[in-house]
C-alpha positions in Angstrom: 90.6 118.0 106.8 94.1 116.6 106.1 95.9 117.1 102.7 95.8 113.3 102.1 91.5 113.4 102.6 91.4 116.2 100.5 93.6 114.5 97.7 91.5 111.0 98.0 88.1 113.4 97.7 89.8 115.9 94.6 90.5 111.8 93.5 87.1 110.5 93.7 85.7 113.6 92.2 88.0 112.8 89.0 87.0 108.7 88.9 83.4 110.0 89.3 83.8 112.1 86.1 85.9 109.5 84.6 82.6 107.1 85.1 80.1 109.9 84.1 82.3 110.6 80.6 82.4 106.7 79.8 78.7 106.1 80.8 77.6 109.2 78.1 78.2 106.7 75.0 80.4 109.7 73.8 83.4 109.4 71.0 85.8 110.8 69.1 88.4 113.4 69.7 86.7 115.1 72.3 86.3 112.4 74.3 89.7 111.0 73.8 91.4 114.5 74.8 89.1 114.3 78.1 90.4 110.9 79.1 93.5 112.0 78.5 93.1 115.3 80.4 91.5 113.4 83.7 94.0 110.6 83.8 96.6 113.4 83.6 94.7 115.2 86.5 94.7 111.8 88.5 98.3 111.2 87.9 99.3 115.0 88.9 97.2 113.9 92.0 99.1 110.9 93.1 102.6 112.0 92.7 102.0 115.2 94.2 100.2 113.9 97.2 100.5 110.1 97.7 104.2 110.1 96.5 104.9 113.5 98.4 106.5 115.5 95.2 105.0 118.5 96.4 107.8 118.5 99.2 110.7 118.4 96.4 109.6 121.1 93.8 112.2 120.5 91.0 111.5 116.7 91.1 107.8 117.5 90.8 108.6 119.8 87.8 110.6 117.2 86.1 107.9 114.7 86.6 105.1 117.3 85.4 106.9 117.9 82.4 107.6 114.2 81.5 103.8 113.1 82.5 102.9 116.7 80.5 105.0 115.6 77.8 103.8 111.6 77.5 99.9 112.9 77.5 100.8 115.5 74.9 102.4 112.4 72.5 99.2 110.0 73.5 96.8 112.7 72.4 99.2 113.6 69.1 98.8 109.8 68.2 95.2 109.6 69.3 94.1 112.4 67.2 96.1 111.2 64.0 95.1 107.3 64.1 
């Protein structure tokens, strides 16, 4: 199995939990944190793999750190509002 197969199935894993979590009629901070955790997941996914970060570690550390720190600010606002 390639690294790109295994990246589309660790992808379609994600969207299928994605659907599952939306489809449970859940809310609340919970919920938000775990969208917020899988679209981080997803992201981490695509730059590593599709956008080939994995072969340039310290860009792939910046980028983790920026996506790391824009999720951390979402879920700071979420939780507050």
């Amino acid at each position: 199995m390639t690294h790109l197969t295994q990246s589309w199935l660790i992808l379609m894993a994600l969207l299928a939990a994605s659907t599952a979590l939306a489809a449970s009629g859940l809310a609340g901070a919970g919920f938000t944190l775990t969208v917020l955790t899988l679209a981080g997941l997803k992201a981490r996914v695509i730059l590593a793999s599709y956008l080939r970060l994995n072969t340039a570690p310290g860009w792939q550390r910046g980028f983790d750190l920026g996506l790391t720190l824009l999720l951390a600010l979402m879920a700071t606002l979420a939780l507050a509002a």
